[in-house]
Structure formats: C-alpha cells, structure tokens
C-alpha positions in Angstrom: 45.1 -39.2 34.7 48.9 -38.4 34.1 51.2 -37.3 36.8 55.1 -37.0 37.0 56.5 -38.0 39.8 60.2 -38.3 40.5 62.0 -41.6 42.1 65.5 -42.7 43.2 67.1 -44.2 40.5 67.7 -47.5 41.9 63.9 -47.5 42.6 63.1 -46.6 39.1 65.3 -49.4 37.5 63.6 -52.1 39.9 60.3 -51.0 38.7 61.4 -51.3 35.3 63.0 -54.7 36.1 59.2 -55.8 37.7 57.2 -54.7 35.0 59.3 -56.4 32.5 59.1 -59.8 34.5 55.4 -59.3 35.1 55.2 -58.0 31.2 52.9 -55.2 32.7 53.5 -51.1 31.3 55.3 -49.4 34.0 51.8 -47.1 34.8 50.5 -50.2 35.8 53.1 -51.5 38.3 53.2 -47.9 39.5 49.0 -48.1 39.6 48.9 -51.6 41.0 51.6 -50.8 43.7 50.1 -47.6 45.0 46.3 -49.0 45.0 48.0 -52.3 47.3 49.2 -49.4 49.5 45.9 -47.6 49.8 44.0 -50.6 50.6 46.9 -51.3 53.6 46.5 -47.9 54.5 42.9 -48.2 55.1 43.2 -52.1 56.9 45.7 -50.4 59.0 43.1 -47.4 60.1 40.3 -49.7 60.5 42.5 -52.0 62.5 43.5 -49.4 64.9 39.9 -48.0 65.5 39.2 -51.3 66.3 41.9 -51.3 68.6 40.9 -48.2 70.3 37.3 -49.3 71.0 38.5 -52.9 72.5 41.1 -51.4 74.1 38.1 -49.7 76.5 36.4 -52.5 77.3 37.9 -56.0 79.7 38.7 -58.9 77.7 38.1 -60.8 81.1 35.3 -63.3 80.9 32.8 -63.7 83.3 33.6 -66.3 85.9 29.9 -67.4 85.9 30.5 -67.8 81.8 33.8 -69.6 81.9 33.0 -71.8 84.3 29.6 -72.5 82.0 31.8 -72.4 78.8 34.0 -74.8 80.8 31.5 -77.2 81.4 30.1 -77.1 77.8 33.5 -78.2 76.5 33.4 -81.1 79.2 36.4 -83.5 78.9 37.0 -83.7 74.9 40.3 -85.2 74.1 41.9 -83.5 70.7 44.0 -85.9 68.3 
C-alpha cells in the first residue's frame, strides 16, 4: 500500500541517514519502525489489563502459606 505522509525535516534526514547505514529502502525503515511501535502498543495494553485485574486482588500471602513456603525453603545458604 502507498501512503504520503509528511515528517519534520530533521526526522526525515535521520531516517535517510538509518536506512543508508542499515542499507534498507526508506519504506522499510519507515515499515519496520511503525510495526516495532504497534507491537509496543499492544505489550503496553496487555500490560495494563493485566495491571487492572491484579490490581483487584491482595498480593498478601497467606500466613498459613508463607509460613509453609518458609519451612519448604528451610535453612539453604546461597553462594
């Protein structure tokens, strides 16, 4: 699909810059850069649901099931 879009000129010449490093066409910087952005976008929104749902519930344990998880772990020294 072709699209025009317009873009500050500093922005512009730093894409062109990129894709010459990258020796990619400047369609696919500009496709690569806005799919990284989508896929953000959509962490981001999963991320907050998530958020949202545990931010309902405790995150206090039980005593009865730390004290159990306590003793499970028992005196084991780390190095």
């Amino acid at each position: 699909m072709k699209t025009a879009i317009s873009l500050p000129d500093n922005l512009f010449k730093q894409a062109e810059s990129t894709a010459r490093k990258l020796k990619v066409s400047r369609s696919a910087l500009y496709a690569t850069a806005l799919k990284e952005f989508l896929d953000r976008q959509k962490a981001d929104a999963i991320t907050q649901k998530l958020n949202e749902v545990y931010s309902r519930e405790s995150a206090e344990l039980d005593p009865a099931f730390a004290r159990a998880q306590f003793e499970a772990i028992g005196e084991e020294r780390w190095s």
